[in-house]
C-alpha positions in Angstrom: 0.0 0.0 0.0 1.1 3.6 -0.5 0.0 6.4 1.6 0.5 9.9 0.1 0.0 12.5 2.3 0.4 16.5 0.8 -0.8 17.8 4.6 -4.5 19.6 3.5 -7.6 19.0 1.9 -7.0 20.7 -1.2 -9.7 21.2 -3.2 -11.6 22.6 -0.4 -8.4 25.1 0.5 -8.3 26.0 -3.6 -12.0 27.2 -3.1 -11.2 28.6 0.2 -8.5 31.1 -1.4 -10.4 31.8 -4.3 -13.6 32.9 -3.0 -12.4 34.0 0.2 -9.2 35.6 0.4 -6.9 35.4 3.3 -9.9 33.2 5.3 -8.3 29.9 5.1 -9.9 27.6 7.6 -10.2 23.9 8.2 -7.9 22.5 5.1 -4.6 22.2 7.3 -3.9 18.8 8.6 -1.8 16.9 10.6 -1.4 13.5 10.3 0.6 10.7 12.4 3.5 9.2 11.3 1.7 6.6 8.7 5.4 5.0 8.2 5.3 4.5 12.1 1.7 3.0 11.7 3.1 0.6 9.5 5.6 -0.9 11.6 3.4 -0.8 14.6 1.7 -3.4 13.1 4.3 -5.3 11.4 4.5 -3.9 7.9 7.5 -2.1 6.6 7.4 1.6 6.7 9.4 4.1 4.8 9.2 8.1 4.1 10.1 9.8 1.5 10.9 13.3 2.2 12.0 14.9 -0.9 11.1 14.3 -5.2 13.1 11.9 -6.8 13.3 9.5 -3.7 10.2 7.3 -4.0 11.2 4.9 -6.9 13.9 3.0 -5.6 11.7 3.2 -2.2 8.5 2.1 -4.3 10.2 -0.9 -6.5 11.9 -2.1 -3.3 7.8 -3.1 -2.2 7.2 -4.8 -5.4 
């Protein structure tokens, strides 16, 4: 399984900025650690932090 996270509801924050300008409310989130989850339960768990880093990460699961 992969589990991308980009931290907001983002759609709703898009609306958010258009129609309301400089209200932004309710599209931050924060999340647990989902590669923490993972291993809680036995399953490996990896983060990727920055672009470029998630296709040797990703073909390593196949």
């Amino acid at each position: 399984m992969l589990v991308v996270d980009n931290g907001m509801y983002g759609t709703s924050r898009m609306h958010q900025e258009r129609e309301y300008p400089g209200r932004v409310v309710g599209t931050t989130l924060t999340n647990p650690d989902f590669a923490a989850f993972a291993r809680s339960f036995g399953a490996r768990g990896e983060t990727v932090e920055r672009e470029g880093r998630a296709e040797p990460e990703r073909t390593e699961f196949a």
